[in-house]
N, C-alpha and C positions, 0 to 999 in steps of 0.2 A: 250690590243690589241682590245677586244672588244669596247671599248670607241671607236678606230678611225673607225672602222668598222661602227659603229652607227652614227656619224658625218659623213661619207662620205652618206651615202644614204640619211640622213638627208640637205645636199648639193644638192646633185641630185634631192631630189624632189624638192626643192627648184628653182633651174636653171632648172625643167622642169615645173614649174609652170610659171615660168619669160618668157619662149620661148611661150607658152601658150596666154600668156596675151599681146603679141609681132604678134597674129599670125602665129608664125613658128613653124613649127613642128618639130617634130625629127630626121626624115627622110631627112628632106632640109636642114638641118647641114651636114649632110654625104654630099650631092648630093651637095653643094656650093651655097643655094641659098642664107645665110648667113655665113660670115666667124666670123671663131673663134675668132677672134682677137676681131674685131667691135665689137660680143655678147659681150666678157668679160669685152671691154671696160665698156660698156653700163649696166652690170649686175653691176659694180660695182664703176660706180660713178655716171649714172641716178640718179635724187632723183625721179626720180617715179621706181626705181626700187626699185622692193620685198627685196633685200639684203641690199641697202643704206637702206631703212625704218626701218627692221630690227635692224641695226646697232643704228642707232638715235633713237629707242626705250629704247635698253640697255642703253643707257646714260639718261636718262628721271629718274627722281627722283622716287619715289616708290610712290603708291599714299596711303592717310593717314586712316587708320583702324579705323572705325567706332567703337565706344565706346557700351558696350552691353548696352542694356535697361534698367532703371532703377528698383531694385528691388519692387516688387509691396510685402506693407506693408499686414503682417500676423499680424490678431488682433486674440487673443483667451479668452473670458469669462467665466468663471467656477466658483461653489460653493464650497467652501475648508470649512468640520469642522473639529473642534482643535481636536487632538485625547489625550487620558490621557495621563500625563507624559511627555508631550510637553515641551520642553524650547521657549524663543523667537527664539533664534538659528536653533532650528532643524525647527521651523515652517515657518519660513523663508525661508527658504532650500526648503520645502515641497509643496511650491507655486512659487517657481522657483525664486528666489531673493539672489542675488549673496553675500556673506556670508564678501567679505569685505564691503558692504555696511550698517552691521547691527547696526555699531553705528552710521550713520550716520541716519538712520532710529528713533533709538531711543531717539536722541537728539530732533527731529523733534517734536516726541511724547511728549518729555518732554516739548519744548517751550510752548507746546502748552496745557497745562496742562492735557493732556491724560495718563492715568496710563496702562505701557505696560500690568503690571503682573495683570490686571482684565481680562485678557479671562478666557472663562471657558470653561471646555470641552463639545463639542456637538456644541457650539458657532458656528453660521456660519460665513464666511469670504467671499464675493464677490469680486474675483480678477480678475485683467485685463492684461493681457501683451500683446507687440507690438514687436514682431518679437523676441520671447522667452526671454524678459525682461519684468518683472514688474513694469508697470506703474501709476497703482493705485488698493487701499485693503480700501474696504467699511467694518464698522461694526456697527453696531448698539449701542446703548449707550442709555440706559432705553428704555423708549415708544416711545418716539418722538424726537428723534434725531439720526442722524449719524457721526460718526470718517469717514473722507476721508483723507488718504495719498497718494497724489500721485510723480510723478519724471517727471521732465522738461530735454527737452531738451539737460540739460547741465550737469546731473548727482545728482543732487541736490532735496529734498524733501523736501515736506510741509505738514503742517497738517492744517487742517481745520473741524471744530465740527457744522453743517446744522441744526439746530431744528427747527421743526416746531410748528405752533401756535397751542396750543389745545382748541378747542368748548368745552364749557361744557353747558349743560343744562338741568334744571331739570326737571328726568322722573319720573311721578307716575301710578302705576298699580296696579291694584285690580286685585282677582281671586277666583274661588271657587276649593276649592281641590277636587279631582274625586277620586286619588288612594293615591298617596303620593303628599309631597309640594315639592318635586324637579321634579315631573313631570309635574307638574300645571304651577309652574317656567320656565321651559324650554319650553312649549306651551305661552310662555306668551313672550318668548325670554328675561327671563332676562339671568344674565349671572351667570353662576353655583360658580363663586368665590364671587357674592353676595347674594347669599342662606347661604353659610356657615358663611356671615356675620351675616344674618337672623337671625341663628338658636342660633350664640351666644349672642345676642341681649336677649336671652328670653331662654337662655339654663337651667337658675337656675328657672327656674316657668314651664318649659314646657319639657315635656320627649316625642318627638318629632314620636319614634318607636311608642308609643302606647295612646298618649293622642288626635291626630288629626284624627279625622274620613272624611269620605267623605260628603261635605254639607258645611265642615268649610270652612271659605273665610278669605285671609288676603289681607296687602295693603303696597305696601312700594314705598317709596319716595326717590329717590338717582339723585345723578349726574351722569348724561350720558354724556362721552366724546369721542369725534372722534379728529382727527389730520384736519390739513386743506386740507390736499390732499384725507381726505373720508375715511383714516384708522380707526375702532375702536378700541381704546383702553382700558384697564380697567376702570373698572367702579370706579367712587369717591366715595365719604362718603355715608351711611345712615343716610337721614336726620329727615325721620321718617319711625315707622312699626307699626301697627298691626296686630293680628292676633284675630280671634273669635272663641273660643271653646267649642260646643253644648251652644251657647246662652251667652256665657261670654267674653270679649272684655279685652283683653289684647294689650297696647298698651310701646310703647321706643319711646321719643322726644328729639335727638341732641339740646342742645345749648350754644354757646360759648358764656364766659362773657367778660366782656370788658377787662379784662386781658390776655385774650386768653385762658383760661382755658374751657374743653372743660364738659358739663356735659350731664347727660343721665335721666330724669323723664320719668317716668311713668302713665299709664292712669287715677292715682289717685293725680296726682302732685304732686305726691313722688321724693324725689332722694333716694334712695337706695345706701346706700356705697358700693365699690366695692365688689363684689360675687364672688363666685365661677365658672369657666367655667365650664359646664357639661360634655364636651367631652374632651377629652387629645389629639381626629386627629379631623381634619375639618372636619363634616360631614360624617362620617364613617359608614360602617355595622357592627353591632353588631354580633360576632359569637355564644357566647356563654357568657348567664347569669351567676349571682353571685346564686349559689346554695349548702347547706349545704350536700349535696351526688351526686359528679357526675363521673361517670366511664372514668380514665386517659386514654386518648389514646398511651399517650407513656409507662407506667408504668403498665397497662392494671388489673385493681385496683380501686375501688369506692375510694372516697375521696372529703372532702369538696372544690367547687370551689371559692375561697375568695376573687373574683375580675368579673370583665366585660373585654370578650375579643371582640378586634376590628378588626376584617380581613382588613389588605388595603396594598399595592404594598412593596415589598420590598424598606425602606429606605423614606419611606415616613417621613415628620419632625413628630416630639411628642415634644406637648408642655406643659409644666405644667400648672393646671387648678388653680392657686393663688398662690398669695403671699406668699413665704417661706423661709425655711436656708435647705439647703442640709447635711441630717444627713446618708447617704449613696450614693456610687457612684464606680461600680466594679464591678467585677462577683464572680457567686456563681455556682454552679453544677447544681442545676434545675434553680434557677431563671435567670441564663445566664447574659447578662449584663441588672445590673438591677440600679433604681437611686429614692429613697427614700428623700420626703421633707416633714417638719416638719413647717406646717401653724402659728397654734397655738398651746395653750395649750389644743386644744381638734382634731384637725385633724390633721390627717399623709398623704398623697398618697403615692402609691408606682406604677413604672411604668417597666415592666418586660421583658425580651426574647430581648433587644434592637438589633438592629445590630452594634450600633456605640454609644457611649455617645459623646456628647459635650467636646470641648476643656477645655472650663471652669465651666464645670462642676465638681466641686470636693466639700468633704465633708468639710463645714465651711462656704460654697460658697451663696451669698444670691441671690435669683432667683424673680423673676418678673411673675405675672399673664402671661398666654402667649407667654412667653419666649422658644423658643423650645432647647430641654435638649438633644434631641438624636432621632435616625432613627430608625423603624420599624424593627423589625427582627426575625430572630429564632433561639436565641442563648439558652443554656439550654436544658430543659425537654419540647422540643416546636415541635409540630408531623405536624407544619405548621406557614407559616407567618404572623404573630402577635401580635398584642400590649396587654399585661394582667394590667390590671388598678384596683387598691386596693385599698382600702379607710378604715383608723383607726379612728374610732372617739373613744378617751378614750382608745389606747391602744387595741382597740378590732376590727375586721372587720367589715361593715357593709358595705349592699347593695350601690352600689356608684349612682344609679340610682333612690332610694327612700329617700334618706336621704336629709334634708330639710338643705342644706349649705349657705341661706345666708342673712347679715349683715341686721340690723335695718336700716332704712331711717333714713337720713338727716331732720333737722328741716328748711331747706332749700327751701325759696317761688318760684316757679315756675314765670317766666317773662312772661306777657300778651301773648304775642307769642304762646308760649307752648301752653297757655292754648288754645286759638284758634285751632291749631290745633288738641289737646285732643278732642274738640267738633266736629271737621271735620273731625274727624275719626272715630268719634261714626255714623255721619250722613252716611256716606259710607257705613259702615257695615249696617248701619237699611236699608239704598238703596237698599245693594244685599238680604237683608232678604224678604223683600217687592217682589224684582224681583224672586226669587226662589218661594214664595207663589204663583204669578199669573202664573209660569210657570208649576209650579203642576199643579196648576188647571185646567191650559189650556189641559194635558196631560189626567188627569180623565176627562173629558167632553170629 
């Protein structure tokens, strides 16, 4: 009932809008100035009447609904690292990349000769999605290159491997030591992974904690490389070093013979067969010397210390200092995981408190100068983080920092080359000796 109710006044205003726009008013219907008739005629087949227009509206097609605007594209860039224990799968997942795309993904990888299973953990991952789909995952791949994968259009990925060209050029730097040679170093901007080069260059002739005073001057000669885009990267070979201690000139000259073989003479154009490394970590602090009485921190107890401890970061590599056969590899109660190699028939090392031994490290196993055996740790009778380094000669302990471990020289002639630079390293050092004499003097005047 309501409905005709609302139609009829909806009427009325209607036909009192139409009399309105006619002139007449409402009052001159009653009073005859217009008859009913005429109006109704007129309301209702005029086409200038409000009711015909109406009418011929409702028949008029609807008109067509404008399309919304196009979505405007969400780009999002972020840094993804691999966390442990990651599969390709879950990682996937973890950068927002839709899980039945993952072989499609790793095929790509494989075309391309990219190996999924090399991420490591910590790895960073530069990824890109475009309206919560991943579009493209940068990563690095040694020094001077990138893996780019990215997805077109149509669903489909690519791989592609960007390397850029590396500069190399060779830098040489003199310096005079003030306090230690890795602070001299690092004022001098070399870079701290060619110090520990340094120091194994000259580890079997030089005990580095207490033979270099302040005064001494060395010099070394390496390849310097940058990428072409300005990035530095690790430094290359040493191609030669010196060093002078209180007046004596120790010098290492690289040079590769026409076979490619690569050798190492001496300030004497010696080659020296391979030696002994003096340190088991790169460059390390020494915590605690080899001493026949020193009070156990854990066992709290005097007792002979039969080795040299090294403080450095939990899991840091341990490498063996020569050539040997692996005559232990395990744990024991105090020595914790520990890994014993047998040089010759006059030295033993022993390397102790590991956190981790080597895969293949086992007892029988033949091991390489260098080679690293196992991670830093404090496994055992260890009141801290620690590497404990033992040295047998004959069966017996001995100081691993005073014992004289290495090999007779080669009867092997040094090539012109060498020699040249043997003489151009002497001249350098008598250089800084000359410059420190007139700089005293200048200081006493």
């Amino acid at each position: 009932m309501k409905k005709y109710i609302w139609a009829a006044r909806a009427t009325i205003v209607v036909a009192g809008a139409a009399l309105l726009t006619k002139g007449v008013l409402p009052h001159e219907i009653l009073f005859g100035r217009a008859g009913t008739g005429e109006l109704s005629r007129e309301l209702l087949h005029d086409e200038e009447s409000p009711i015909h227009q109406l009418a011929d509206s409702l028949h008029e097609q609807p008109a067509e609904i404008a399309p919304p605007p196009p979505q405007q594209p969400i780009v999002r860039s972020f840094q993804h690292a691999v966390r442990k224990g990651a599969t390709f799968n879950s990682l996937w997942r973890e950068i927002g990349g839709d899980v039945d795309d993952v072989t499609a993904v790793l095929d790509a990888l494989k075309d391309s000769g990219v190996n999924a299973g090399s991420l490591r953990v910590g790895e960073e991952l530069a990824v890109t999605q475009l309206n919560g789909e991943v579009i493209e995952v940068r990563k690095k791949q040694g020094e001077n290159a990138t893996v780019i994968l990215t997805r077109d259009d149509h669903g489909s990925y690519a791989v592609k491997v960007d390397k850029l060209k590396v500069i190399s050029k060779e830098r040489r730097v003199t310096g005079t030591i003030v306090s230690s040679l890795g602070d001299s170093a690092t004022g001098l901007e070399i870079p701290f992974s060619l110090v520990d080069d340094f120091v194994d260059l000259f580890s079997n002739r030089v005990e580095f904690t207490k033979d270099i005073q302040p005064g001494d001057s060395f010099t070394v000669i390496y390849e310097d490389r940058v990428s072409e885009d300005g990035e530095r990267l690790a430094p290359g070979v040493i191609k030669a070093a010196s060093i002078q201690l209180s007046g004596k000139m120790l010098a290492v000259v690289r040079d590769v013979s026409k076979d490619g073989t690569v050798r190492y003479f001496d300030e004497k154009g010696s080659m020296p067969t391979k030696a002994f490394l003096r340190y088991p970590l790169k460059y390390s602090r020494i915590s605690s010397m080899f001493a026949f009485s020193r009070f156990h921190p854990v066992l709290k107890i005097s007792r002979p210390h039969n080795g040299v401890d090294f403080a450095a970061p939990l899991g840091t590599p341990v490498r063996t200092v020569g050539d040997g056969v692996v005559v232990q590899a395990g744990y024991g109660s105090s020595t914790g995981n520990v890994v014993r190699i047998k040089h010759n028939d006059r030295y033993t090392t022993e390397y102790m408190h590991l956190n981790s031994i080597g895969k293949n490290v086992r007892k029988g196993a033949r091991i390489g100068r260098g080679d690293v055996i196992g991670t830093v740790g404090r496994t055992g009778l260890a009141s801290g983080v620690h590497l404990h380094f033992g040295l047998f000669d004959k069966g017996k302990y001995v100081d691993p920092m005073k014992a004289k471990i290495m090999d007779s020289p080669s009867e092997i002639r040094p090539p012109a080359a060498v020699i040249a630079m043997i003489e151009d390293l002497k001249k350098t050092h008598a250089a800084v000796n000359v410059a420190s004499v007139r700089s005293n003097a200048k200081k006493k005047a």
